[in-house]
gemmi code that builds the backbone of each chain (N, CA, C; Angstrom):
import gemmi

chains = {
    "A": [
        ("UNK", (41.923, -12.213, 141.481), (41.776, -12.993, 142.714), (41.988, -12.085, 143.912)),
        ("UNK", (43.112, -11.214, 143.930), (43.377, -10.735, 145.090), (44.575, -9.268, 144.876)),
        ("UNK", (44.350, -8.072, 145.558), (45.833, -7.512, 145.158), (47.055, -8.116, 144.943)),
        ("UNK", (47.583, -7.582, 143.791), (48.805, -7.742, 143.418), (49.995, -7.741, 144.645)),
        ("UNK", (50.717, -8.408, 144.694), (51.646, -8.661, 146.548), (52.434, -7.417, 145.976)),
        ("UNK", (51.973, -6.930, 147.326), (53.025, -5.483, 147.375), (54.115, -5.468, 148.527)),
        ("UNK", (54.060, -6.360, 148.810), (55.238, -6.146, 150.172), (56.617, -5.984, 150.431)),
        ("UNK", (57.043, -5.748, 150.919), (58.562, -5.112, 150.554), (59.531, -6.393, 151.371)),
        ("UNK", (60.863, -6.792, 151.397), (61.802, -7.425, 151.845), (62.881, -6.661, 151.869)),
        ("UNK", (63.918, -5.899, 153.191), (64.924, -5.389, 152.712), (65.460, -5.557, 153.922)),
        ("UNK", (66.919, -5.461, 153.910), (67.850, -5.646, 154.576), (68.424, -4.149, 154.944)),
        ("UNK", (68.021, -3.246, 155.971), (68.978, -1.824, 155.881), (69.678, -1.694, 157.257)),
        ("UNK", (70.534, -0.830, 157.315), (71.451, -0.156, 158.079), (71.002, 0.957, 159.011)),
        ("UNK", (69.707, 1.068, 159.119), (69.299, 2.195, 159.900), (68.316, 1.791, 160.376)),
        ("UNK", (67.671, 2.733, 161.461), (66.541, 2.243, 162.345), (65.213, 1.998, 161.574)),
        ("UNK", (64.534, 0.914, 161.454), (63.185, 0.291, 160.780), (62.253, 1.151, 161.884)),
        ("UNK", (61.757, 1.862, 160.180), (60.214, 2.544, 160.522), (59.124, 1.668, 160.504)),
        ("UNK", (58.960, 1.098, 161.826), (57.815, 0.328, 161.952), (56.693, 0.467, 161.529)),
        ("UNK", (56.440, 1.869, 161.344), (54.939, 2.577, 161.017), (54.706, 2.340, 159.427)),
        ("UNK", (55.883, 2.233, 159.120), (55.936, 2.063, 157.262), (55.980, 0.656, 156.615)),
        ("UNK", (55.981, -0.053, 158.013), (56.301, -1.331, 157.296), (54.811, -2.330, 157.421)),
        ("UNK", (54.212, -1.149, 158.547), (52.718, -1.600, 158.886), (52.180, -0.878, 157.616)),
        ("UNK", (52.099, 0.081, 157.227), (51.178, 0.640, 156.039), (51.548, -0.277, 154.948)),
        ("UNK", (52.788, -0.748, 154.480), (53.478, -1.215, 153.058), (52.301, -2.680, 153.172)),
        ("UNK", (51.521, -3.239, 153.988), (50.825, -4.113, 153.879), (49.027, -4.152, 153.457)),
        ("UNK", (49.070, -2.573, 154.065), (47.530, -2.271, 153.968), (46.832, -2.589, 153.562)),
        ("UNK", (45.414, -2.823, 153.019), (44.571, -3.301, 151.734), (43.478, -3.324, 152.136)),
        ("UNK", (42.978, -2.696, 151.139), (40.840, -2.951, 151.723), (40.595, -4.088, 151.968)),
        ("UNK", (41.345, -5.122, 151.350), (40.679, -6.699, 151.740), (41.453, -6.869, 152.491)),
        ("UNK", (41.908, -6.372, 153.255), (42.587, -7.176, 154.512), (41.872, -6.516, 155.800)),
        ("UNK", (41.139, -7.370, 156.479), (40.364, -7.023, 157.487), (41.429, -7.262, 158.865)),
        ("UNK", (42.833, -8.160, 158.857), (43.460, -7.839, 159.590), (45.062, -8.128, 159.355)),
        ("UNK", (45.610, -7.428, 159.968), (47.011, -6.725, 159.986), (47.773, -7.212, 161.455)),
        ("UNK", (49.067, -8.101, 161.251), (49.955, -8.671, 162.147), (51.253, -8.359, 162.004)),
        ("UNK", (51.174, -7.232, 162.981), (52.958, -6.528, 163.013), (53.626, -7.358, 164.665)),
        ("UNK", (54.965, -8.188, 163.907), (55.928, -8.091, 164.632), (56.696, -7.374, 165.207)),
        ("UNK", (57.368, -7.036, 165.721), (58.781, -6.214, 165.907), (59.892, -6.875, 167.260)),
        ("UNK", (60.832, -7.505, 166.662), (61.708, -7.900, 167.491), (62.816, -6.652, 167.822)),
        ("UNK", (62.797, -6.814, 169.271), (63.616, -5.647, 169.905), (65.027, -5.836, 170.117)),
        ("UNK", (66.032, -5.845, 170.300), (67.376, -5.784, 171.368), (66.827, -5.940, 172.813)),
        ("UNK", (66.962, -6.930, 173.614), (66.818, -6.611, 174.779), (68.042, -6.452, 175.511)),
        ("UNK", (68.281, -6.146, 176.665), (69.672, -5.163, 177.446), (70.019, -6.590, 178.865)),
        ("UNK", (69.166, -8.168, 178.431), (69.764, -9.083, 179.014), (70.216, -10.045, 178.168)),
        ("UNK", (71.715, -11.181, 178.562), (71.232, -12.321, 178.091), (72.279, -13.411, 178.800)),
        ("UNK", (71.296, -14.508, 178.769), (72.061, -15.360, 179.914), (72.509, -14.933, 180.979)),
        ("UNK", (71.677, -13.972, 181.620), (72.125, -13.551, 182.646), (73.067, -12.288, 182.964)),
        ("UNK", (73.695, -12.186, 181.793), (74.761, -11.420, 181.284), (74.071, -9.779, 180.739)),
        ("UNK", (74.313, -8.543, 181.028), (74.252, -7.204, 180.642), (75.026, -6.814, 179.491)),
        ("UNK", (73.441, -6.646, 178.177), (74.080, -6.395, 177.019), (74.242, -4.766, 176.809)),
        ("UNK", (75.591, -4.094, 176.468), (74.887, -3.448, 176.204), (74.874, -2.902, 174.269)),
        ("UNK", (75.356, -3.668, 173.919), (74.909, -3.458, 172.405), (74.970, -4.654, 171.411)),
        ("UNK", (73.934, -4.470, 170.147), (74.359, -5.795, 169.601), (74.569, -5.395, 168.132)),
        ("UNK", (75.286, -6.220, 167.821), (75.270, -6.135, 165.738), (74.880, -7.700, 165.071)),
        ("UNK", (73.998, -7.140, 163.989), (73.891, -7.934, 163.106), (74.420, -7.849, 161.927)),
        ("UNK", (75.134, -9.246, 161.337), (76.116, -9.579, 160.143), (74.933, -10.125, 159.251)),
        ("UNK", (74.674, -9.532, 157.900), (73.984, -10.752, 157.068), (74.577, -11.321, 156.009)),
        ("UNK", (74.282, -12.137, 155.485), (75.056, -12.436, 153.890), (73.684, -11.816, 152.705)),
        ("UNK", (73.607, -10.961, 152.887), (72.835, -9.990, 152.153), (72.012, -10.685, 151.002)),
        ("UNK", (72.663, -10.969, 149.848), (71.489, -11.674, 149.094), (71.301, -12.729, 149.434)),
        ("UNK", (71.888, -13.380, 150.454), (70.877, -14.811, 150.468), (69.462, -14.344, 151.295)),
        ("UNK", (70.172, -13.702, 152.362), (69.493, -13.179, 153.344), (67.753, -12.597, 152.607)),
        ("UNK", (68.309, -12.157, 151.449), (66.901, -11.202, 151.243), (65.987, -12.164, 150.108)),
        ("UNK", (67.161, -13.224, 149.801), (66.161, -14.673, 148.791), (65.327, -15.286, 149.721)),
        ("UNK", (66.320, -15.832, 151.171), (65.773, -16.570, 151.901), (64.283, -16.048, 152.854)),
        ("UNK", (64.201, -14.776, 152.517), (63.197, -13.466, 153.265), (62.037, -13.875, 152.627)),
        ("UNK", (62.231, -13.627, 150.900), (61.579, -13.552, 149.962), (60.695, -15.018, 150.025)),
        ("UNK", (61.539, -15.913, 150.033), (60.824, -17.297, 150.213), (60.158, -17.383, 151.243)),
        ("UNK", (60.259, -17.172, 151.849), (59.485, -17.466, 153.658), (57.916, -16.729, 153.319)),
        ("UNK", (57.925, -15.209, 152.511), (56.784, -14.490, 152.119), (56.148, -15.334, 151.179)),
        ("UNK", (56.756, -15.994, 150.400), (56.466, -17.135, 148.983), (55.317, -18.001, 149.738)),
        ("UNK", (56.154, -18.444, 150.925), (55.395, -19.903, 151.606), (54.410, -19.194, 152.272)),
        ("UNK", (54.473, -18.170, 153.551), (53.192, -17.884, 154.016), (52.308, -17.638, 153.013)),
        ("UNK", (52.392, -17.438, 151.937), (51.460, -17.333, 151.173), (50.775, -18.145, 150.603)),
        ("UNK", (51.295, -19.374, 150.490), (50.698, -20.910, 150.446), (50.278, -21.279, 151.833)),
        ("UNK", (50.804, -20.741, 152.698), (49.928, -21.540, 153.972), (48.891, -20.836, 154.300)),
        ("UNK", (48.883, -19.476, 154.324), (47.717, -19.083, 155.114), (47.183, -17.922, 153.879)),
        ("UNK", (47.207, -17.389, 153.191), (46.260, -16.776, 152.074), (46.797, -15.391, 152.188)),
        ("UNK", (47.543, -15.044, 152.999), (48.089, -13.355, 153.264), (47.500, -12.373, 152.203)),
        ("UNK", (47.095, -11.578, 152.442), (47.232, -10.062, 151.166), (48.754, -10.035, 150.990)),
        ("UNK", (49.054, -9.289, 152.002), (51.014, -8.815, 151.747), (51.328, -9.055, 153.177)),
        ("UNK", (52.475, -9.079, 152.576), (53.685, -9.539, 154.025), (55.169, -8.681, 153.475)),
        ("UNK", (55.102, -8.290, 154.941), (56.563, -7.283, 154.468), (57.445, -7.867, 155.730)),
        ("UNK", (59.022, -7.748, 155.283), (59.747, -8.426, 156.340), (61.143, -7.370, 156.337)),
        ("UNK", (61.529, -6.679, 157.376), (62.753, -5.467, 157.335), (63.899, -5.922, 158.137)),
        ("UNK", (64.886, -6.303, 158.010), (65.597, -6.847, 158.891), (67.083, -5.561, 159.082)),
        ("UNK", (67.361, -5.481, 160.007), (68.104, -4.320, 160.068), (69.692, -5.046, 160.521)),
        ("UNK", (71.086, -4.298, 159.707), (72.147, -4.841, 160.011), (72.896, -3.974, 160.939)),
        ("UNK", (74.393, -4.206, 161.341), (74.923, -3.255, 161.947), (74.793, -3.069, 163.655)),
        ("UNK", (75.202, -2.033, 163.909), (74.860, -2.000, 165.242), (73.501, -1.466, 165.542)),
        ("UNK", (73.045, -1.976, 166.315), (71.310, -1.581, 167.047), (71.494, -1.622, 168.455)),
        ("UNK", (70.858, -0.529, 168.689), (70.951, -0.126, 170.178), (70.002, -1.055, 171.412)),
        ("UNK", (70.269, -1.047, 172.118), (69.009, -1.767, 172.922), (67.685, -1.062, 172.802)),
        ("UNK", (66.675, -2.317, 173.031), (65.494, -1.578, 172.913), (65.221, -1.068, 171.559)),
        ("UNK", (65.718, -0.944, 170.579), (65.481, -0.852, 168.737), (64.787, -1.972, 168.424)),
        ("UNK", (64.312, -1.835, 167.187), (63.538, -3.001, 166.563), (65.346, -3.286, 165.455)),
        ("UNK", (65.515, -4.596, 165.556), (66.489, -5.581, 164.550), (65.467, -6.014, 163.454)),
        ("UNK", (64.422, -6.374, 164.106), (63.376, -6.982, 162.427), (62.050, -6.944, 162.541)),
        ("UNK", (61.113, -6.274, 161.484), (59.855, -5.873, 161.514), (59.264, -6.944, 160.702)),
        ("UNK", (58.060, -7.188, 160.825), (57.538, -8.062, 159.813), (56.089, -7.676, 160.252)),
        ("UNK", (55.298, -7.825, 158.853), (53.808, -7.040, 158.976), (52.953, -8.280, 157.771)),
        ("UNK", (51.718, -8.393, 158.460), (51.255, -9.320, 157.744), (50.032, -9.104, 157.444)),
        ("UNK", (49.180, -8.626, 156.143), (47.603, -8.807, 156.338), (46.798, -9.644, 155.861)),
        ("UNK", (45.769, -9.784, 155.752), (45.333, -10.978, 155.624), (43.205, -10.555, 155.606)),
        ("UNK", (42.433, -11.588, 155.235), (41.340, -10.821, 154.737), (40.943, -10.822, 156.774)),
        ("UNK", (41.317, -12.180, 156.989), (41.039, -12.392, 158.674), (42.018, -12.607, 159.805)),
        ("UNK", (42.136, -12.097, 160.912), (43.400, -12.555, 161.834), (43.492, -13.782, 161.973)),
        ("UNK", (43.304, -14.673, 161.929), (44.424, -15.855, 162.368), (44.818, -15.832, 161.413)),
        ("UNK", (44.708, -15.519, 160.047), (45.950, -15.815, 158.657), (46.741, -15.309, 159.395)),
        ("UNK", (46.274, -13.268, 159.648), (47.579, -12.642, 159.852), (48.731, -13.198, 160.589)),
        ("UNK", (47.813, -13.438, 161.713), (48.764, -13.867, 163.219), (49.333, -15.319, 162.928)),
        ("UNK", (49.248, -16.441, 162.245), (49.682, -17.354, 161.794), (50.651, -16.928, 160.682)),
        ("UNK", (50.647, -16.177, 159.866), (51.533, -16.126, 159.087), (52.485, -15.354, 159.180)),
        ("UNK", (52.285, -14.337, 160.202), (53.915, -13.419, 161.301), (54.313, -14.411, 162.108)),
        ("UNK", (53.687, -15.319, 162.857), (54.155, -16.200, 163.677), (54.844, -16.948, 162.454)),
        ("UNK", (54.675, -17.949, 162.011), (55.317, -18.654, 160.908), (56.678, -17.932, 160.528)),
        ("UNK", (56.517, -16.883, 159.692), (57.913, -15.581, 159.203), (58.857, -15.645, 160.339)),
        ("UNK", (58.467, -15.181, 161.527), (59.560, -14.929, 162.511), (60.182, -16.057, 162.997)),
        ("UNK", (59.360, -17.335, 163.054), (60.054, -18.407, 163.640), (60.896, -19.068, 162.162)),
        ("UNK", (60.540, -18.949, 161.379), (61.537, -19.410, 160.070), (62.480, -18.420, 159.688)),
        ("UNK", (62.424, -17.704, 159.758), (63.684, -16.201, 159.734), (64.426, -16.816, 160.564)),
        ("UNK", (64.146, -17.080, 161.850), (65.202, -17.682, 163.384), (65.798, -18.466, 162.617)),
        ("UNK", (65.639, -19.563, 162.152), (66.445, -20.977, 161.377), (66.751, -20.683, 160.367)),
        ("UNK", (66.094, -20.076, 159.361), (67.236, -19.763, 158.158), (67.767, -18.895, 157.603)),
        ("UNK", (67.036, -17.662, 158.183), (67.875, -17.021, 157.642), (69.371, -16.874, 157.890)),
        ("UNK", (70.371, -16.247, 156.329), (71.890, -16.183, 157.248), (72.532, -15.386, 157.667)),
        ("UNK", (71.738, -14.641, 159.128), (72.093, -13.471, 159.913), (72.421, -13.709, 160.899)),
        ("UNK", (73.388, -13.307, 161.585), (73.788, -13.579, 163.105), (73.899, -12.567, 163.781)),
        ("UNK", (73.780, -12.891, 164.889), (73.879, -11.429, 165.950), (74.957, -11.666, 166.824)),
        ("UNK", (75.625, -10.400, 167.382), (76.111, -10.668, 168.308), (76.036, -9.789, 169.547)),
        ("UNK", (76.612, -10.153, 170.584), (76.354, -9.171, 171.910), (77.354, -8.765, 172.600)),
        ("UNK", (77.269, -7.187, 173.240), (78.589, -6.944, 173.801), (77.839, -6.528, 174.676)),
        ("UNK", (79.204, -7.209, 175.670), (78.891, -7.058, 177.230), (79.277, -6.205, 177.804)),
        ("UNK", (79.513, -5.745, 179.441), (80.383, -4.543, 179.327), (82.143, -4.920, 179.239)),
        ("UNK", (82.338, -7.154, 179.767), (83.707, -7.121, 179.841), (83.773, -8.420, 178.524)),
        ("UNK", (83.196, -7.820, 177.120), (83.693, -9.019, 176.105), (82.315, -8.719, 175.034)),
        ("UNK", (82.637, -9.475, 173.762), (81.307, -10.068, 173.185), (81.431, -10.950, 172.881)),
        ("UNK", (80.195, -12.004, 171.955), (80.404, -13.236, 171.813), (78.697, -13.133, 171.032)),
        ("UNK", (79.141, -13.921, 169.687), (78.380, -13.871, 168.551), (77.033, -15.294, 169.733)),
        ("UNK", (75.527, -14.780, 169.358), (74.957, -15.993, 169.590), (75.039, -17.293, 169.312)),
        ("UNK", (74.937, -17.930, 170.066), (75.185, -19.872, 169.998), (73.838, -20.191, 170.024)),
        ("UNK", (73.051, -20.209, 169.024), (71.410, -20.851, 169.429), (71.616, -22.127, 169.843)),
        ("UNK", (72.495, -22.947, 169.687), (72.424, -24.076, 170.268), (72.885, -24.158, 171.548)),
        ("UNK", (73.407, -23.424, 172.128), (73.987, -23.393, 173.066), (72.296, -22.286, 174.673)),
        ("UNK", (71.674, -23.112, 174.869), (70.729, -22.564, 176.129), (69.666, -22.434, 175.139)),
        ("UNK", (70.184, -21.772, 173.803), (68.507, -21.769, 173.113), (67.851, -20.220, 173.767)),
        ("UNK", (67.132, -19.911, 172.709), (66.524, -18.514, 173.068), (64.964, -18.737, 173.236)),
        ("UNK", (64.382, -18.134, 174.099), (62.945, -18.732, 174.489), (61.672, -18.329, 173.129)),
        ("UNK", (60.942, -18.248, 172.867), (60.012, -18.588, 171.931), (58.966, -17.112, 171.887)),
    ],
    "B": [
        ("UNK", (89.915, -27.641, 140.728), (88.843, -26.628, 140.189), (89.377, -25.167, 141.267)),
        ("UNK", (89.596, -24.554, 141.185), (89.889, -23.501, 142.284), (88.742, -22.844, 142.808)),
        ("UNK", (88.110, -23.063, 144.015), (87.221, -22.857, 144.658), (87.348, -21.286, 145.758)),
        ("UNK", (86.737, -20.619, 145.844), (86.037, -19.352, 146.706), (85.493, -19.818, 147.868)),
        ("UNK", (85.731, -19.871, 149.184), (84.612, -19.774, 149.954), (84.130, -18.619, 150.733)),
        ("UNK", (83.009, -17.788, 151.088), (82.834, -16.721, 151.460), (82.677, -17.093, 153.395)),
        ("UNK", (83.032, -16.500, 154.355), (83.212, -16.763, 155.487), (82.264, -16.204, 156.548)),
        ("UNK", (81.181, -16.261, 157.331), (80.432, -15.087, 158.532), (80.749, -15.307, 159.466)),
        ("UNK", (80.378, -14.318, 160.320), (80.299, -14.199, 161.898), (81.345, -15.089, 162.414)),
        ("UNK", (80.882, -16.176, 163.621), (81.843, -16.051, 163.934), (82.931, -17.285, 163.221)),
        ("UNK", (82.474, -17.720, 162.150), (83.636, -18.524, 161.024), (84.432, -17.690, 160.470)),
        ("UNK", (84.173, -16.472, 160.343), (85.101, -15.410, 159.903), (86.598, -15.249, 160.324)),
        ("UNK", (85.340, -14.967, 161.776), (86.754, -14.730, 162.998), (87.731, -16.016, 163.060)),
        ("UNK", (87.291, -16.736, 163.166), (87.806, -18.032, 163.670), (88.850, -17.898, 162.097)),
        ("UNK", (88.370, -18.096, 160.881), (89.325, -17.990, 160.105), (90.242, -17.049, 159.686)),
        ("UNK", (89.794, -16.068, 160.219), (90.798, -14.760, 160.149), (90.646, -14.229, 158.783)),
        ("UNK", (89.951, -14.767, 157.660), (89.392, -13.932, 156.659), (87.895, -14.080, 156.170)),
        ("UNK", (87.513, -13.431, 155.537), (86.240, -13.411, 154.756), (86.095, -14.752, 153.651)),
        ("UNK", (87.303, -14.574, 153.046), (86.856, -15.808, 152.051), (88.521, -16.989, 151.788)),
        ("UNK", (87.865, -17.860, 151.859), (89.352, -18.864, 152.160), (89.390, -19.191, 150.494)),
        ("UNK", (90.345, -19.912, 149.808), (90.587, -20.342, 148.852), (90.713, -21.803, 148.981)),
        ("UNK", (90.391, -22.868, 147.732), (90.640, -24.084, 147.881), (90.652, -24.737, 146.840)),
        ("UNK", (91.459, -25.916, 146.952), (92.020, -26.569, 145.253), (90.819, -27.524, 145.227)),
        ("UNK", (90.035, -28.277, 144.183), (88.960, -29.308, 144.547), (89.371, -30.306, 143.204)),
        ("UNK", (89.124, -31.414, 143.364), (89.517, -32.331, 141.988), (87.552, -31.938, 141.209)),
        ("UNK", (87.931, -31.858, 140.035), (86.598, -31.829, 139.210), (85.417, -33.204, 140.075)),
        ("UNK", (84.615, -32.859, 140.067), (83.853, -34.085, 140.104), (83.563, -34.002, 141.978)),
        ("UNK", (84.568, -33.219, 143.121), (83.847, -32.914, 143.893), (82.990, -32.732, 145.034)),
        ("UNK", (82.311, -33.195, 145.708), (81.454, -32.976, 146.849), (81.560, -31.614, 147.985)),
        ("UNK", (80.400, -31.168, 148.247), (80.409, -30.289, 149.283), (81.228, -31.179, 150.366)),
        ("UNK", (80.837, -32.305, 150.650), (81.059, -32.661, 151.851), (83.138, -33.151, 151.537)),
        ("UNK", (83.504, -32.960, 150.338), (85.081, -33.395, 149.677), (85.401, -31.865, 150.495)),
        ("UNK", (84.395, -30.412, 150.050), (85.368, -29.164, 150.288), (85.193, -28.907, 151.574)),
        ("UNK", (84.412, -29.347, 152.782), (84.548, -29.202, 153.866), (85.542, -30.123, 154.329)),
        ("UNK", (85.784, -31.465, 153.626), (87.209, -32.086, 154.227), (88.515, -31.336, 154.009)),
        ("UNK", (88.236, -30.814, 152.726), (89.358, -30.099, 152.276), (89.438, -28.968, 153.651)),
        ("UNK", (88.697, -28.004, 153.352), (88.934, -26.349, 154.415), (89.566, -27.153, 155.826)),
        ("UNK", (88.858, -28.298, 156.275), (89.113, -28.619, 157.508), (90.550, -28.699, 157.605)),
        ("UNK", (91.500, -29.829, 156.587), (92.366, -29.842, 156.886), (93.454, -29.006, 156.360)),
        ("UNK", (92.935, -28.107, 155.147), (93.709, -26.698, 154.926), (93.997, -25.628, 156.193)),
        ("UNK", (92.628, -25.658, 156.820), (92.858, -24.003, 157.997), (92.086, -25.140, 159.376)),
        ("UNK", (93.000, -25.675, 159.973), (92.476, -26.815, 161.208), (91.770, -25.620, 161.908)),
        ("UNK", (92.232, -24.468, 162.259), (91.125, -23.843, 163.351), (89.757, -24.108, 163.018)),
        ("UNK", (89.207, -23.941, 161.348), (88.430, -24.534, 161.502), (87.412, -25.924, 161.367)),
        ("UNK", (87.916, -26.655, 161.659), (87.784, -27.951, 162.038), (86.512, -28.371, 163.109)),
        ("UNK", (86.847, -27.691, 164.251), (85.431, -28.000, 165.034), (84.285, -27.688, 164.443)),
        ("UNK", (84.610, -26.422, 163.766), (82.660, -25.868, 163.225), (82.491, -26.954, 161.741)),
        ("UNK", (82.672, -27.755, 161.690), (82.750, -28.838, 160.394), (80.816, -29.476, 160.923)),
        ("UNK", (80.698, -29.904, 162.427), (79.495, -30.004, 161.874), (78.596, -29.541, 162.078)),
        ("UNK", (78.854, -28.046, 162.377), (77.575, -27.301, 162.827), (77.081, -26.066, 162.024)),
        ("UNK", (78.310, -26.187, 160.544), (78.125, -25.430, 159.803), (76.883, -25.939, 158.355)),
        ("UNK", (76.233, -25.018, 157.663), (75.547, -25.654, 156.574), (76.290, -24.895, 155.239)),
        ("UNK", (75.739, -25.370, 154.115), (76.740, -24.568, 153.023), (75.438, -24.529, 152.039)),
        ("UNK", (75.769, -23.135, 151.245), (75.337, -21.988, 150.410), (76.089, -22.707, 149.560)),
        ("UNK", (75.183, -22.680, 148.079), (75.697, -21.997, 146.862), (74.775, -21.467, 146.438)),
        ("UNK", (75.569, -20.381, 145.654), (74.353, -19.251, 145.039), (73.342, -18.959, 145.649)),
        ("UNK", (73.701, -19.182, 146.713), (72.281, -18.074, 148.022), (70.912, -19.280, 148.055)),
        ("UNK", (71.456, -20.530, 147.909), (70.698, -21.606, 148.614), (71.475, -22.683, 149.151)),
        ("UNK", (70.672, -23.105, 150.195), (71.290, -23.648, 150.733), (71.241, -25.854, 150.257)),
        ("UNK", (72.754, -26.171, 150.041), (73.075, -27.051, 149.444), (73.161, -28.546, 150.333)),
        ("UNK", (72.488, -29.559, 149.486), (73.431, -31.113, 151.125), (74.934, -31.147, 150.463)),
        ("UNK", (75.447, -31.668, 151.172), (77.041, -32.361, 151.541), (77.346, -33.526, 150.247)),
        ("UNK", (76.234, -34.271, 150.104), (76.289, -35.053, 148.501), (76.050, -34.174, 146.973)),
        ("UNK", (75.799, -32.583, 147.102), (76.006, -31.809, 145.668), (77.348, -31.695, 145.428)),
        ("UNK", (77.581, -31.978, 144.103), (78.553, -31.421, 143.550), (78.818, -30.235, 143.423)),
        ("UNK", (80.200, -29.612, 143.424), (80.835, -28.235, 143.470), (80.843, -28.202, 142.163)),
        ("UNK", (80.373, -27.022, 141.481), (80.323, -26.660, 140.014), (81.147, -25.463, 139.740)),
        ("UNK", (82.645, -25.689, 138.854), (83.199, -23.954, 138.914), (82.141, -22.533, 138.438)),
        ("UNK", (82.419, -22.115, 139.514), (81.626, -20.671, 139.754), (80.843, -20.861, 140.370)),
        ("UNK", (80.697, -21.558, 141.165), (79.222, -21.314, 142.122), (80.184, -20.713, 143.518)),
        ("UNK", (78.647, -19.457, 143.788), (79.607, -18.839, 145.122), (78.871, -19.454, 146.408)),
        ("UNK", (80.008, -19.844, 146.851), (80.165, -21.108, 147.929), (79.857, -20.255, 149.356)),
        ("UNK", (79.007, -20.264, 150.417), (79.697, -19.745, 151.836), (79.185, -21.260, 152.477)),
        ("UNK", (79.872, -20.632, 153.714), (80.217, -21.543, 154.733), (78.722, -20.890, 156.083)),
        ("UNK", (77.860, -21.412, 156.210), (76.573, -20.761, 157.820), (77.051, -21.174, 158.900)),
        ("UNK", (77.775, -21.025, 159.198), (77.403, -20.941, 160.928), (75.957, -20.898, 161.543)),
        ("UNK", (75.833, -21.889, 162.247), (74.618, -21.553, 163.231), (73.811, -20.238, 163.041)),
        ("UNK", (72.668, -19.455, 162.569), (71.868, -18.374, 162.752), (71.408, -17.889, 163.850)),
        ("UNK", (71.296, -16.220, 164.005), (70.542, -16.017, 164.990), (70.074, -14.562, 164.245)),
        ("UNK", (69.838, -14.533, 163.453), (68.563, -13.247, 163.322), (67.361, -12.878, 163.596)),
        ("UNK", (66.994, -11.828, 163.629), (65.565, -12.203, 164.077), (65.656, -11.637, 165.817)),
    ],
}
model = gemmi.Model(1)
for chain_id, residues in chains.items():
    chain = gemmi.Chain(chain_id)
    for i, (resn, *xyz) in enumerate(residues, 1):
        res = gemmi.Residue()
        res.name, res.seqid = resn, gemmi.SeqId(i, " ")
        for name, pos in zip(("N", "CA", "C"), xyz):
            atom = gemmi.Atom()
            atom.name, atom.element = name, gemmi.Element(name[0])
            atom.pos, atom.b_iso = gemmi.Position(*pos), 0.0
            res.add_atom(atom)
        chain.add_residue(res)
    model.add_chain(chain)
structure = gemmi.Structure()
structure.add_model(model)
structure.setup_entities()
């Protein structure tokens, strides 16, 4: 029917090679390719970050990864989908989580990175937090909500 | 049943360890061991309903039964990504 899913799910401690996480999807039948990359940005609420860490609970984290690749794959037909989520401290401006999607046509792709990243937000069980220059304080998504 | 719970972010803090301990009568409910933790460690008490609960790296309702050995955590609210 289709290549064998080659895509990778991992949870690491060091800076995500974006460039690798775009190839780990590649495929002659995939006529198009949808790379995410969520950054650190250096605002929030108004407030000057200047660093953040992410905590995961590691294997759920990389079941709950795994499933999300399971489902885009029932919704939109993907070739491969790779999803890198990075723990620890990340600097501003770093990528925290890559996700790469191909697909034989773009709107799979772009529907099915859109899909990954907004379901990663809700379930996965990773949290971030942010330090300011006078405190930190783990995110409250419920609290202002992060824009889309 | 002597129960494990594993602790994150900021439920951690708030509890001051990684993993709390807890006595449960056989038979049970998630929603019996969140009454329990609540009134074992009151600090955490407020996050009672904004937390969801894990076993074995899925996530469980409040009407499953606690089965000895299943590893239990406690979610806090997410923000990965």
């Amino acid at each position: 029917m289709g290549a064998e899913s080659r895509g990778v799910v991992r949870i690491v401690q060091e800076k995500i090679d974006a460039g690798a996480v775009l190839k780990s999807v590649e495929d002659p039948s995939a006529g198009g390719i949808a790379l995410f990359v969520g950054a650190t940005r250096n605002q929030s609420h108004g407030r000057s970050v200047v660093a953040l860490e992410y905590e995961a609970y590691e294997p759920m984290a990389v079941a709950v990864l795994r499933s999300i690749v399971d489902e885009a794959r029932r919704r939109f037909g993907i070739v491969h989908m790779s999803i890198v989520h990075r723990t620890g401290r990340v600097a501003i401006g770093e990528a925290s989580v890559v996700i790469a999607a191909s697909a034989a046509h773009r709107n799979e792709a772009f529907g099915a990175c859109r899909f990954a990243i907004d379901t990663l937000k809700t379930s996965a069980p990773i949290w971030k937090k942010e330090f300011f220059a006078d405190g930190s304080a783990w995110v409250d998504p419920g609290a202002g909500g992060s824009a889309a | 049943m002597n129960v494990t719970v594993r602790m994150f972010a900021a439920l951690r803090e708030a509890a001051g360890a990684d993993r709390l301990e807890v006595e449960l009568a056989q038979g049970a409910t998630f929603a019996h061991l969140l009454e329990r933790l609540a009134e074992q460690y009151p600090r955490l008490a407020p996050w009672k309903p904004h937390v969801r609960i894990a076993a074995n790296c899925e996530y469980v309702g409040l009407d499953a039964p606690v089965r000895p050995g299943d590893e239990i955590a406690l979610i806090p609210p997410v923000s990965g990504g």
